[in-house]
MARKOLGU-908515 format. One record per residue (C-alpha): residue number from 1; z negated, x negated, y. Coordinates in Angstrom, 3 decimals. Each point is the difference from the previous one (the first is absolute). Layout:
> num, up, east, north
> NUM, Z, X, Y
...
END
This chain:
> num, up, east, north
> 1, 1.075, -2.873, 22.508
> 2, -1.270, 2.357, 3.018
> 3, 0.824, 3.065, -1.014
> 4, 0.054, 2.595, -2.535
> 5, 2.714, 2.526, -0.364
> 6, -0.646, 3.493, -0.947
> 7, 2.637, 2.039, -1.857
> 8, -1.457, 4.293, -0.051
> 9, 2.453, 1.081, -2.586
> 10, -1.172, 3.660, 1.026
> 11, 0.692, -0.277, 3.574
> 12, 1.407, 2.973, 1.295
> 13, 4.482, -0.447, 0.310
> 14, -0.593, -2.783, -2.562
> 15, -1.754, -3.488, -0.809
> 16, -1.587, -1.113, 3.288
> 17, -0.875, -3.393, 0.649
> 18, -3.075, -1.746, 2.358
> 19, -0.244, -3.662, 0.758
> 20, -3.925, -0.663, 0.655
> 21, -2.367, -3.149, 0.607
> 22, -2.078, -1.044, -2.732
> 23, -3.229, 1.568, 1.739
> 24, -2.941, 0.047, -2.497
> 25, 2.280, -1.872, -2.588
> 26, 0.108, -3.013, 2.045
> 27, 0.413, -3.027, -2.049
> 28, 0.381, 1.361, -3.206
> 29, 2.946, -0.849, -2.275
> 30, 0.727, 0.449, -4.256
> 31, -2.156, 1.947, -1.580
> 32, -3.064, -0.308, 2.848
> 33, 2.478, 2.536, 1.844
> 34, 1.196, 2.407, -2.332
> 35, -3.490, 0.931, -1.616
> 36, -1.229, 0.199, 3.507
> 37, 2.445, 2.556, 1.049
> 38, 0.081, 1.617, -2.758
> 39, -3.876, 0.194, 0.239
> 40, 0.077, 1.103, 3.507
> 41, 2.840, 2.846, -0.292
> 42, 0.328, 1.478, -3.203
> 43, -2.917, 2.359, -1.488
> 44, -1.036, -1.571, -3.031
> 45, 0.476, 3.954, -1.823
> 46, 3.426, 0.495, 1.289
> 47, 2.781, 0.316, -2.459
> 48, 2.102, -3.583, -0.477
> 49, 3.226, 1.774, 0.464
> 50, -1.202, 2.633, 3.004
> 51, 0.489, -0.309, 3.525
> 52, -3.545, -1.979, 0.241
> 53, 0.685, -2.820, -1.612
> 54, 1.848, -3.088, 1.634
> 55, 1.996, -3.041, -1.034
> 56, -0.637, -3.057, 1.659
> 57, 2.300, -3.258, -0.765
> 58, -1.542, -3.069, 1.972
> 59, 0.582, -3.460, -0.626
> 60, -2.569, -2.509, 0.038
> 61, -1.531, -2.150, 2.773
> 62, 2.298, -2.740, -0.511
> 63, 2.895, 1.684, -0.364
> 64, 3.348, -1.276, 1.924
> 65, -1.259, -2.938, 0.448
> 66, 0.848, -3.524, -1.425
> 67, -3.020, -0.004, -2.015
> 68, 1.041, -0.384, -3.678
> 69, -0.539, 2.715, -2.310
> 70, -0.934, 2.531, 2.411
> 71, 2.683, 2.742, -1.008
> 72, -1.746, 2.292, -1.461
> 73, -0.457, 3.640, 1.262
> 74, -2.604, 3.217, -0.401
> 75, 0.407, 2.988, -1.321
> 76, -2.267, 2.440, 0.570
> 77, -1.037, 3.919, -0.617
> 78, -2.251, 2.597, -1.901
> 79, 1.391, -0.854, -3.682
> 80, 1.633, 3.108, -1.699
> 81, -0.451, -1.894, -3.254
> 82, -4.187, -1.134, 0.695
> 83, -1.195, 2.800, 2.741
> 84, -1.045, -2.838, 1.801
> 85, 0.514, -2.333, 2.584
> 86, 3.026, -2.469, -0.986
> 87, 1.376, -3.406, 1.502
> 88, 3.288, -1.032, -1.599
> 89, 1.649, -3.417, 0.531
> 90, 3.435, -1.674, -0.407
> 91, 2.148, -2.953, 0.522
> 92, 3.543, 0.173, 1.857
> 93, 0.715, -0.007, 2.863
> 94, -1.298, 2.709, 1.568
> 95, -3.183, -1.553, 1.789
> 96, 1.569, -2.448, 1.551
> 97, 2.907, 1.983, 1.694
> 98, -2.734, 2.916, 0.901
> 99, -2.256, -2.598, 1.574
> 100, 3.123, -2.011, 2.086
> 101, 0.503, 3.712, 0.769
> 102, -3.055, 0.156, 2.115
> 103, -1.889, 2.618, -2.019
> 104, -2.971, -0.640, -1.962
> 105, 0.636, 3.350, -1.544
> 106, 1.795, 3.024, -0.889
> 107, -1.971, 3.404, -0.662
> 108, 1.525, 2.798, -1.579
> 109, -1.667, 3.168, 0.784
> 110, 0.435, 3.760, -0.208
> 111, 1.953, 2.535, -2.334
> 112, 3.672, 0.572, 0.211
> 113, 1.595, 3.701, 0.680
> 114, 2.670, -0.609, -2.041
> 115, 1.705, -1.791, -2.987
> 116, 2.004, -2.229, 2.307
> 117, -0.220, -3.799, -0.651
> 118, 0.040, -2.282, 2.336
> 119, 0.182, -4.130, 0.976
> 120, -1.369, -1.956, 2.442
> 121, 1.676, -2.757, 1.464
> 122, -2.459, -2.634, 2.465
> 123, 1.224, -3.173, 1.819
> 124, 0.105, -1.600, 3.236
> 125, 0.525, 2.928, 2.292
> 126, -1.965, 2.786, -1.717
> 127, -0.460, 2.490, -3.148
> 128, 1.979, 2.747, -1.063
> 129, -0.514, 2.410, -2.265
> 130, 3.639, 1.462, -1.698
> 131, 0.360, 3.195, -2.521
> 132, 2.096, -1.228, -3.111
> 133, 0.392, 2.458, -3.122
> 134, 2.515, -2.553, -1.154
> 135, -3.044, -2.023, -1.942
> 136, -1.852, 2.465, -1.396
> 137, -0.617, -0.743, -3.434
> 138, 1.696, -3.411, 0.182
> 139, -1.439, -2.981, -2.277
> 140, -1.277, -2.910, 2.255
> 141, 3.191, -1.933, -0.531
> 142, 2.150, 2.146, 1.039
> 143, -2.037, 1.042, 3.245
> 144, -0.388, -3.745, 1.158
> 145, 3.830, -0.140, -0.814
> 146, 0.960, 3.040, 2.286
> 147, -2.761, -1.252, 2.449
> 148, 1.462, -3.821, 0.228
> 149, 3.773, 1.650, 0.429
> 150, -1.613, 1.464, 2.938
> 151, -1.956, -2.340, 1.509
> 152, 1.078, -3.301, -1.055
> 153, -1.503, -2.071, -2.844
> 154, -2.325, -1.986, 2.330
> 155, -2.520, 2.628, -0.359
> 156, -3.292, 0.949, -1.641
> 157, 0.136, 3.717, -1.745
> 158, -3.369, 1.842, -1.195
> 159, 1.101, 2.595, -2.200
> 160, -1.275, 2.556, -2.726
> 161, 2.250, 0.886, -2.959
> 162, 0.014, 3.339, -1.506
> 163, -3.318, -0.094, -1.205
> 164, -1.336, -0.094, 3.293
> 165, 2.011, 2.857, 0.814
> 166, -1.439, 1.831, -2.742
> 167, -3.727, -0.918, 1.260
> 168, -0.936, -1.370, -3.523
> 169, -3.223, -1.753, 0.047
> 170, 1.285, -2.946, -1.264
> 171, 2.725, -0.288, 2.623
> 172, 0.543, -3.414, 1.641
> 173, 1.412, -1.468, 3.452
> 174, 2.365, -2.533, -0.227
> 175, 0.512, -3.018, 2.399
> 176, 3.183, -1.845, 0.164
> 177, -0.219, -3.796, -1.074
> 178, 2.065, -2.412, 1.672
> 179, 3.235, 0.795, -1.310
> 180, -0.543, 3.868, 1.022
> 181, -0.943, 0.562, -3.280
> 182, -2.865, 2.766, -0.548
> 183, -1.552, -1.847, -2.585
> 184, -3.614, -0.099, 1.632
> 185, -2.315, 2.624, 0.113
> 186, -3.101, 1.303, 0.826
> 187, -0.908, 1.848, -3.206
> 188, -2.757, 1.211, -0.518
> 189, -1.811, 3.413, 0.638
> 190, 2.759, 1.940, 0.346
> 191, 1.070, -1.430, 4.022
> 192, 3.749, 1.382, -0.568
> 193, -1.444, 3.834, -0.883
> 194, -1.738, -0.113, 3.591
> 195, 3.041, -2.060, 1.822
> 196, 2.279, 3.182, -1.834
> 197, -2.217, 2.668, 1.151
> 198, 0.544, -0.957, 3.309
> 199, 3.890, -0.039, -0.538
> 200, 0.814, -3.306, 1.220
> 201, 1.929, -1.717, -2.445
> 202, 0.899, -3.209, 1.584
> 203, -0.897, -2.221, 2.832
> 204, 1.826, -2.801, 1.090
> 205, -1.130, -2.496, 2.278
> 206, 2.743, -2.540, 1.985
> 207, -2.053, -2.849, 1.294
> 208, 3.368, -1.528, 1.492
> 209, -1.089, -1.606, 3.790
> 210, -2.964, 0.028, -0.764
> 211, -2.103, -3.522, -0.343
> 212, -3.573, -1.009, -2.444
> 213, -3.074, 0.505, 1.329
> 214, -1.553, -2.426, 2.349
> 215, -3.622, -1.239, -0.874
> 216, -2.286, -0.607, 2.422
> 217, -0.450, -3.770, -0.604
> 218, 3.915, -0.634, -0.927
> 219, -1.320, -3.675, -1.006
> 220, -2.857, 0.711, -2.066
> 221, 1.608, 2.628, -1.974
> 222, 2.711, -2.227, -0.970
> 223, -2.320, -2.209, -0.945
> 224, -1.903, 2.117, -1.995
> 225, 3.291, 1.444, -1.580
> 226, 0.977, -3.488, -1.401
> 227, -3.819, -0.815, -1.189
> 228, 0.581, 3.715, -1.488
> 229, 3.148, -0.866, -1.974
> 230, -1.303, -2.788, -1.379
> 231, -2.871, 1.344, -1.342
> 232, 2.282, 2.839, -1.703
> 233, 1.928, -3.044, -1.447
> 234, -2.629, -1.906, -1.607
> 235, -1.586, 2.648, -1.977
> 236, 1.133, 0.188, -3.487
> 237, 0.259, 3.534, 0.141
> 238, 1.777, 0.373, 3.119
> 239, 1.400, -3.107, 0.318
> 240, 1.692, -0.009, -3.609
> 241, -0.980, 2.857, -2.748
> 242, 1.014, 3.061, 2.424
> 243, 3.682, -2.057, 1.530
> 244, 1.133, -0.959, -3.714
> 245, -1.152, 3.222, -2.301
> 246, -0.649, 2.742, 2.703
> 247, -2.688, 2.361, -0.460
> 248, 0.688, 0.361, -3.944
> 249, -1.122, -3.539, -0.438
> 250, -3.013, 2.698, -0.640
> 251, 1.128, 0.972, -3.602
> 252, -0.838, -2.450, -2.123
> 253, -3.039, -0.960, 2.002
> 254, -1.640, 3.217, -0.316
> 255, 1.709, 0.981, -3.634
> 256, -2.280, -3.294, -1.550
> 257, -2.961, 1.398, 1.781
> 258, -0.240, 3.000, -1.646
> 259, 0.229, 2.295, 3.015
> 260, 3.745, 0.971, -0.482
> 261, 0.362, 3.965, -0.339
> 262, 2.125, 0.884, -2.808
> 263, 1.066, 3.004, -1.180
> 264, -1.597, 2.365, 2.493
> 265, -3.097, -2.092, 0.003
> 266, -0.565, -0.152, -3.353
> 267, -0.827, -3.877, -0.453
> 268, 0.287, -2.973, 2.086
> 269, 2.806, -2.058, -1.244
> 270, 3.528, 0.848, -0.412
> 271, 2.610, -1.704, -2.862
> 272, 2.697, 0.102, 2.144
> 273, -1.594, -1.590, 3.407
> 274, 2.056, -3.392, -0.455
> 275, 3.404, 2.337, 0.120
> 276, -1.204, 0.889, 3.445
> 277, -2.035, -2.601, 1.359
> 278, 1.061, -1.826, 3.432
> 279, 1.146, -3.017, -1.984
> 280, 2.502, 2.262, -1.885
> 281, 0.915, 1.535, 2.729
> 282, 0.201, -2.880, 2.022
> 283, 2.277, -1.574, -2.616
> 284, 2.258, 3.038, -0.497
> 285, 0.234, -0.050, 3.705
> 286, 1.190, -3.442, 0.559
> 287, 2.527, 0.355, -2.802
> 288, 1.688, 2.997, 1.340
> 289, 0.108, -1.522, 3.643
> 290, 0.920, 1.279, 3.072
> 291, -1.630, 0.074, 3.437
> 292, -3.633, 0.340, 0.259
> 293, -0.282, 0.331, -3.649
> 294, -3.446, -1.997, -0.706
> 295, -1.418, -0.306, 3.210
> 296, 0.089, 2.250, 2.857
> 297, -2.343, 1.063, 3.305
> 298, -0.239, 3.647, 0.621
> 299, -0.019, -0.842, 3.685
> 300, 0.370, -2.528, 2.899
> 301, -2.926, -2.722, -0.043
> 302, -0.526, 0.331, -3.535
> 303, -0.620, -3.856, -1.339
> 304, -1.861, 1.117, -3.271
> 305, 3.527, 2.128, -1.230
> 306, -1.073, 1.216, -2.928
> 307, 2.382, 2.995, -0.510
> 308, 3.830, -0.721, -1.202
> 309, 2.835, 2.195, -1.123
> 310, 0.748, 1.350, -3.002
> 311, 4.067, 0.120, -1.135
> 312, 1.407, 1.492, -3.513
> 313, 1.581, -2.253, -2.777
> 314, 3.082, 1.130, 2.030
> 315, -1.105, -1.432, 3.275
> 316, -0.441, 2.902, 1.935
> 317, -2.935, 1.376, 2.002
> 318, -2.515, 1.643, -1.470
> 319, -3.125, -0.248, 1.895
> 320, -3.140, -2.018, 1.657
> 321, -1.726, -2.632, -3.234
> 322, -2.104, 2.438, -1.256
> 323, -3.802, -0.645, 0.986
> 324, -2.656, -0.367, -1.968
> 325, -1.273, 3.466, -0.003
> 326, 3.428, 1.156, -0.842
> 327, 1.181, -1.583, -2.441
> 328, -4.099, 0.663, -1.273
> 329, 0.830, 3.848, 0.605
> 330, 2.946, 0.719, -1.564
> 331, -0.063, -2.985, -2.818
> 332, -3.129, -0.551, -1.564
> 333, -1.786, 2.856, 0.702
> 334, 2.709, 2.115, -1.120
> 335, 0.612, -2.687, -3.135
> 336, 3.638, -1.048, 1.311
> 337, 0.627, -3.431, 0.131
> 338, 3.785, 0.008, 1.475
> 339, 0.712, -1.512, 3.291
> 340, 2.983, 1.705, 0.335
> 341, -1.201, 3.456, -0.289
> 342, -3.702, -0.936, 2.240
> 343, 2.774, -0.872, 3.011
> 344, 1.719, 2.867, -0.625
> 345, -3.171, 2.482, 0.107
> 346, -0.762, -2.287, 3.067
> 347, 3.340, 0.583, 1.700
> 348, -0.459, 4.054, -0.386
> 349, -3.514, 0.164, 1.759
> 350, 0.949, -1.696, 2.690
> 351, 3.431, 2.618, 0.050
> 352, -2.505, 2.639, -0.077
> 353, -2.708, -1.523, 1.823
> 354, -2.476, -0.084, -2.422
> 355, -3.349, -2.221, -0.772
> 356, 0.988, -1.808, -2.882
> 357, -3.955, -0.140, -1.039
> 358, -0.451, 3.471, -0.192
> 359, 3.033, 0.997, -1.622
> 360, -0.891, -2.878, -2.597
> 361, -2.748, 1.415, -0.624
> 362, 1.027, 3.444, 0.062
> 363, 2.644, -0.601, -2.944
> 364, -2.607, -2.056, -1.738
> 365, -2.029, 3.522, -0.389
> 366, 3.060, 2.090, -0.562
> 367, 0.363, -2.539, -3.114
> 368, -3.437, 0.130, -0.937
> 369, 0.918, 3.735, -0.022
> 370, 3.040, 0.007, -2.216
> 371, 2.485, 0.347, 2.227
> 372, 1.866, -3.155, -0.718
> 373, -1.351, -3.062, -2.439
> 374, -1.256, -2.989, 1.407
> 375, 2.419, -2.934, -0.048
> 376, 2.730, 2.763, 1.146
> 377, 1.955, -1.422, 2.530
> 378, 3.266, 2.348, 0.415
> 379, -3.050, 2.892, -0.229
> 380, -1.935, -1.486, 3.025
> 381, 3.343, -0.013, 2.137
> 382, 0.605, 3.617, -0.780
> 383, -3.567, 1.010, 0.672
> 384, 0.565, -1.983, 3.569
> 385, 3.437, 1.802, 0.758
> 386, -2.050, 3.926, -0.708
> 387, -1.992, -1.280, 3.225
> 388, 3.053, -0.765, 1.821
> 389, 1.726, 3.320, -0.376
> 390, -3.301, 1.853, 0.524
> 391, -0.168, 1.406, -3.441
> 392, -3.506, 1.663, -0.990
> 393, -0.330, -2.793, -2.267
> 394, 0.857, -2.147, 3.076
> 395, -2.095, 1.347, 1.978
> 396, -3.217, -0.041, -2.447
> 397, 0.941, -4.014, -0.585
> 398, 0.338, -0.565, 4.103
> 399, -3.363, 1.252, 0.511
> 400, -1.484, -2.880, -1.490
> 401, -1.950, -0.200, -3.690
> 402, -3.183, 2.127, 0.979
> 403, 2.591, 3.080, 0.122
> 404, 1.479, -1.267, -3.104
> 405, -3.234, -0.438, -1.920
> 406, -0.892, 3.763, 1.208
> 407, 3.268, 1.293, -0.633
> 408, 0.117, -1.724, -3.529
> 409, -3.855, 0.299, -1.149
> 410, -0.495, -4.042, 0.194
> 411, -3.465, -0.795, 0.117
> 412, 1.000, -4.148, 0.696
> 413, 1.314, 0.397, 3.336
> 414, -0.433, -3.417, 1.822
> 415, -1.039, 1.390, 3.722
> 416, -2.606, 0.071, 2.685
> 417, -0.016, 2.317, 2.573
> 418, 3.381, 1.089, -1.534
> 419, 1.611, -3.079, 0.269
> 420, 1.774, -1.841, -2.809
> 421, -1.503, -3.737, -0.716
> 422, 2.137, -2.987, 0.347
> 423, 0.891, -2.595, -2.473
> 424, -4.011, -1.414, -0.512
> 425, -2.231, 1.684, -3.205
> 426, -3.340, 0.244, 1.541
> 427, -1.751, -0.298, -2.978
> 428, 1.125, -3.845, -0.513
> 429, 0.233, -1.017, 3.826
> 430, -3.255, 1.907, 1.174
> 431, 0.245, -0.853, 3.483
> 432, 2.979, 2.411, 0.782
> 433, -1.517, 2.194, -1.338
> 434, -2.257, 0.121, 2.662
> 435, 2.485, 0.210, 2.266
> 436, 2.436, 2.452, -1.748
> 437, -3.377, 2.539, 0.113
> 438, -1.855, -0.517, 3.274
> 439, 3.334, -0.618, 2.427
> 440, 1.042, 2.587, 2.629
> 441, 3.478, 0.009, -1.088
> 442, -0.189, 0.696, -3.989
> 443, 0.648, -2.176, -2.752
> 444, 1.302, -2.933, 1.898
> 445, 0.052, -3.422, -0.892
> 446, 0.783, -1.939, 3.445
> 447, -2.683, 2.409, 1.502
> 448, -2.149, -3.130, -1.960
> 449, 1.708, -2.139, -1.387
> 450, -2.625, -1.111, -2.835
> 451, 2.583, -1.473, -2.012
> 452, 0.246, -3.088, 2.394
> 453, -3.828, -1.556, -1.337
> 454, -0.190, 2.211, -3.058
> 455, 2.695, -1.491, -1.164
> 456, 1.713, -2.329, 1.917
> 457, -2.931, -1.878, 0.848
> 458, 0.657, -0.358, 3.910
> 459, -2.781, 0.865, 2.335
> 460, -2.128, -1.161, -2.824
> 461, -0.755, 1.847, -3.841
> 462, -1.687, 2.865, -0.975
> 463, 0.614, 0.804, -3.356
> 464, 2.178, 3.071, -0.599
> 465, -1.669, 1.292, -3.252
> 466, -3.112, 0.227, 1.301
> 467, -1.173, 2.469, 2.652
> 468, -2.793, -2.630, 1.818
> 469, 1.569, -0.689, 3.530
> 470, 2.927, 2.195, -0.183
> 471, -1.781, 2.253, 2.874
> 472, -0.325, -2.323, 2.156
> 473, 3.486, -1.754, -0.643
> 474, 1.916, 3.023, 0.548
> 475, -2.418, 1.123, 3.604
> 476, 1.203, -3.649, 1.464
> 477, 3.539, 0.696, -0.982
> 478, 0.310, 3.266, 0.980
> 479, -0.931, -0.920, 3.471
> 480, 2.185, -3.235, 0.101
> 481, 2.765, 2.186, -0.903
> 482, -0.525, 2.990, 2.773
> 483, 0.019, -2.900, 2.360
> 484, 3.195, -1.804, -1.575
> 485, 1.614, 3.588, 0.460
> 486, -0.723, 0.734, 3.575
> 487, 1.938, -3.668, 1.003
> 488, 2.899, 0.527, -1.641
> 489, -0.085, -2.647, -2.259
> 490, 0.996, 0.068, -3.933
> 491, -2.394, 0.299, -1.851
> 492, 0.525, -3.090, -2.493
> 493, -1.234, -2.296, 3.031
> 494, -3.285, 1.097, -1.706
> 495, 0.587, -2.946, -2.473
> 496, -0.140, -2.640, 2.403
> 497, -2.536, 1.434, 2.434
> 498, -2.611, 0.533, -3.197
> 499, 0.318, -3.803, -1.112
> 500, 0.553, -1.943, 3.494
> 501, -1.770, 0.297, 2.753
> 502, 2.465, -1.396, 2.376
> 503, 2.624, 2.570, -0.879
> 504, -2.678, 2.523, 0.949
> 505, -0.540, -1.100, 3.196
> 506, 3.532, -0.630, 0.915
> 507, 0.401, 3.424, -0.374
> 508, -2.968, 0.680, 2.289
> 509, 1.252, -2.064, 2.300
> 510, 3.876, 1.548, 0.108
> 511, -1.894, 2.798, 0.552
> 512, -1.871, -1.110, 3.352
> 513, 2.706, -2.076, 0.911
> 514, 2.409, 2.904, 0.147
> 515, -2.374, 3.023, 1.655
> 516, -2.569, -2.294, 1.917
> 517, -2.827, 1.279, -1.817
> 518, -2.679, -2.667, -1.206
> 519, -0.527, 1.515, -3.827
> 520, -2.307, -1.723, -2.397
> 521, 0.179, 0.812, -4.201
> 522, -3.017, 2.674, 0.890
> 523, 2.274, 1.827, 2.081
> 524, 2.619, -0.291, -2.740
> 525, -2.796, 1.576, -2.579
> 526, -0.946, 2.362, 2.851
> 527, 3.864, 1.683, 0.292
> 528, -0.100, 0.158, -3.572
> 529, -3.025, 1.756, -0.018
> 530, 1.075, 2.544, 2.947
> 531, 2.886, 0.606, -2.169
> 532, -2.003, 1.110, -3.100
> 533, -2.460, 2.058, 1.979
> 534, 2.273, 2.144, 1.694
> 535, 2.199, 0.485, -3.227
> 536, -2.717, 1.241, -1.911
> 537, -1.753, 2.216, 2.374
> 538, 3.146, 1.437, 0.389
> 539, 0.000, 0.339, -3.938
> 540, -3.662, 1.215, -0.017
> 541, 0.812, 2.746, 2.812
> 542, 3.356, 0.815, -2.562
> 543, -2.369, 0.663, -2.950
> 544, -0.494, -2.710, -1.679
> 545, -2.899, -1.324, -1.617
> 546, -1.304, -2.857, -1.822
> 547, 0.657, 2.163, -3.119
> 548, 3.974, -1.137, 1.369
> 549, -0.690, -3.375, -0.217
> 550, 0.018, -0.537, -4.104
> 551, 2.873, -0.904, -2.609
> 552, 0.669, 2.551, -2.438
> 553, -2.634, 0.376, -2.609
> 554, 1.679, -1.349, -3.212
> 555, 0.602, -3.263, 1.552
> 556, -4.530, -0.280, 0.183
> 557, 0.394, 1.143, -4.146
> 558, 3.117, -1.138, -1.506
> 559, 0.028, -3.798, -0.372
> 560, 3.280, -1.570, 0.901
> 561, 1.800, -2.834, -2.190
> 562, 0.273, -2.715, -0.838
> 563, -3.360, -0.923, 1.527
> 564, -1.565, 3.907, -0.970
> 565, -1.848, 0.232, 3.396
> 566, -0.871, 3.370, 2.373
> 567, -0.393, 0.129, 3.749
> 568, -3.714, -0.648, 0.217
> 569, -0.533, -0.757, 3.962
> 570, -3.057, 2.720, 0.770
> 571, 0.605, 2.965, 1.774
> 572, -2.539, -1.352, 1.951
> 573, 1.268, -3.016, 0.923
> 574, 3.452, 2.032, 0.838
> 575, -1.349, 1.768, 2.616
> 576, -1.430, -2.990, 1.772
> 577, 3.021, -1.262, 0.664
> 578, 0.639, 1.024, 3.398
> 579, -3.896, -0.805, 0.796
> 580, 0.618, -3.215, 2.561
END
């Protein structure tokens, strides 16, 4: 990963492309790369969907390599949907290809002249950049179908769906999994309205010929891979919860602690959360069968596979297992507690490349409003097919619940910095909280993941009703996680590096043993740190404030049940977080 390649969508004749060094950007990867660039190029004023602002996809450090779990890739712009600066990741298969590719980036820059669409196509012997009107407006399915008749299913497609084309602020990017299926996606902050303005609505990358990355110290790294794998293994999380009961193991977990937002937020259990938890789902999985149904990796070198695939009573295809925030989104906070219809709802945002989260949360308010009745089901899927079609409904629901609240006269909008909250009431786990108000990104629970000692008790306990330590919790997180980003690893290796030492520093050491470098876990901290800075000065020189960094007011007054508590972490305290 040597090289960057430049796409000016505004070139003069057409989309122009430049292959340069890394330069300045030398040794950056993930997340350490895009909020750098993005830092260095874009003016922190410009408009998100002008000719200033950029989109940078980057996979991590280790990415292409045979380190496990190192598939994840970076997403990252000025977010339409925040104002500010915005790293999205995802799974699939895109990192991995890119890297093998050679390029530790792509940056999308400029304004197009025109409404032509185009695709990009990048292997062994080059890029090209190719007008095609044929997929404009296309679902994501049926663009990674025309793209695979094309190019051959052996490929990895990033794609938008029509909501990227239509620039909505909740507008996703998907990445194909490893059956070419665009079922991962970097979702939040609106990433597809950006990749849309710029008119590209696919890239496909062919890593055919080409062969994984070398590491410096071929014996060490493999060393440190297998010491790496087994650490994964033996933690319960990792090793077992996450493999058998994917990421909605969550449900249940969180539903008995009180911190399970139901109904739009109104209290912090929901009746129906054993309909929907991962062991139902699990169970309904295994029953219907077919391949990949309960477990399932998102991408090569995955060894915690903690996704699977989700088939109606019929046995056909519907979609990815719904994740935990998902099936949070559009069941419990929305008060359905079918299976069936959460897949479906899943199955359309990914069509139209939407952040499952947001729109979640979105219909939640539009409920709250009156515009269907909790528990609706059949109402939810209509409200999701007005965004498809572009409706002015649609298009009020795919700019994500703030625009709902304002467009409806909802006071209890759950956002910061415009930016729906995931499936965590920060009134009963106080620690994400912290980090939904005081990250970069918006609401965003992996910016911090609290939930892991709050709750789960690894990395220690801090108790989540309670706002002593939950500062200090969510500062050490925050910069584990920026770090975490920038190698390209998934972020659930958190688990194991949090309780086991060893696991930590095999990852240090597949890290040295691969680039040569001698890092320590204070260099770790220090990336993470880097990371932070540069995303919030580039916040700060946007607008924001610490003002910015709060939860919305009701959740300080209203207590939430069953355990009647209000966010009480200090103001104070919340803007010492980034104070290292």
């Amino acid at each position: 990963m040597d090289k960057i390649l430049r796409i000016d969508v505004g070139a003069a004749g057409g989309p122009k492309m430049t292959e340069t060094s890394m330069g300045d950007y030398a040794g950056l990867g993930g997340r350490a790369l895009t909020s750098t660039v993005i830092a260095a190029e874009v003016p922190p004023c410009c408009h998100p969907l002008g000719a200033d602002n950029k989109l940078v996809i980057a996979p991590g450090m280790l990415s292409g390599t045979k380190a496990a779990m190192s598939g994840r890739i970076s997403v990252g712009c000025k977010s339409p949907l925040t104002g500010g600066i915005k790293e999205a990741n995802s799974g699939g298969q895109g990192a991995q290809v890119l890297a093998r590719l050679g390029y530790a980036a792509i940056i999308l820059e400029g304004a197009p002249v025109d409404d032509t669409l185009y695709k990009v196509f990048i292997n062994k012997d080059g890029a090209k950049v190719i007008a095609d009107n044929s997929l404009k407006m296309l679902g994501n399915y049926d663009t990674v179908d025309k793209l695979t008749a094309e190019y051959g299913d052996k490929v990895a497609c990033i794609t938008i769906g029509p909501a990227g084309e239509m620039k909505l602020p909740a507008a996703t990017i998907a990445f194909t999994d490893m059956e070419t299926r665009p079922t991962r996606h970097a979702g939040r902050g609106g990433v597809g309205a950006v990749m849309g303005s710029k008119g590209i609505k696919a890239i496909v990358l062919d890593d055919a010929g080409m062969k994984m990355r070398e590491a410096s110290d071929p014996e060490k790294f493999s060393a440190a891979n297998k010491a790496w794998v087994a650490g994964l293994k033996k933690h319960p999380v990792t090793g077992e919860g996450l493999g058998a009961y994917g990421t909605n193991v969550l449900t249940n977990v969180i539903n008995e602690s009180g911190g399970y937002p139901t109904h739009n937020f109104k209290t912090g259990q929901f009746d129906g959360a054993a309909d929907i938890s991962g062991e139902s789902l699990a169970e309904l999985e295994n029953t219907r069968g077919g391949e990949g149904s309960a477990t399932h990796g998102c991408h090569r070198g995955c060894v915690i596979r903690c996704s699977g695939t989700f088939y109606d009573a019929d046995g056909n295809y519907v979609t990815k297992q719904p994740e935990y925030e998902t099936v949070w989104a559009h069941g419990g906070n929305c008060g359905i507690n079918d299976l069936d219809v959460i897949a479906r709802l899943d199955r359309m945002d990914d069509d139209f490349g939407l952040d499952t989260i947001e729109m979640g949360a979105a219909i939640g308010v539009a409920m709250e409003a009156g515009v269907a009745e909790f528990g609706d089901g059949e109402a939810a899927i209509n409200l999701l097919a007005e965004v498809g079609k572009g409706t002015p409904m649609g298009r009020i629901l795919g700019s994500g619940a703030a625009a709902v609240g304002k467009a409806y006269g909802v006071e209890h909008v759950p956002v910061v910095k415009g930016q729906a909250m995931p499936a965590y009431d920060p009134r009963a786990i106080q620690g994400i909280g912290v980090t939904y108000a005081t990250t970069t990104m918006g609401a965003d629970h992996t910016a911090g993941y609290a939930i892991a000692t709050n709750i789960l008790g690894v990395g220690g306990n801090v108790d989540p009703l309670k706002p002593e330590g939950q500062a200090e919790l969510s500062r050490n997180l925050q910069i584990a996680t920026a770090a975490i980003d920038s190698t390209g690893m998934c972020l659930f290796i958190a688990f194991a590096i949090l309780d086991q030492p060893d696991t930590f520093q095999a990852l240090i050491d597949l890290l040295n043993s691969f680039s040569g470098a001698s890092l320590t876990a204070d260099d770790v901290t220090a990336l993470g740190q880097k990371v932070l800075t540069t995303e919030r000065e580039f916040n700060a020189a946007a607008g924001f404030t610490k003002a910015d960094d709060r939860l919305p007011e009701y959740m300080k007054k209203e207590p939430l049940a069953p355990h009647n508590v209000v966010f009480e972490v200090p103001d104070e305290e919340l803007d010492q977080v980034f104070n290292w």
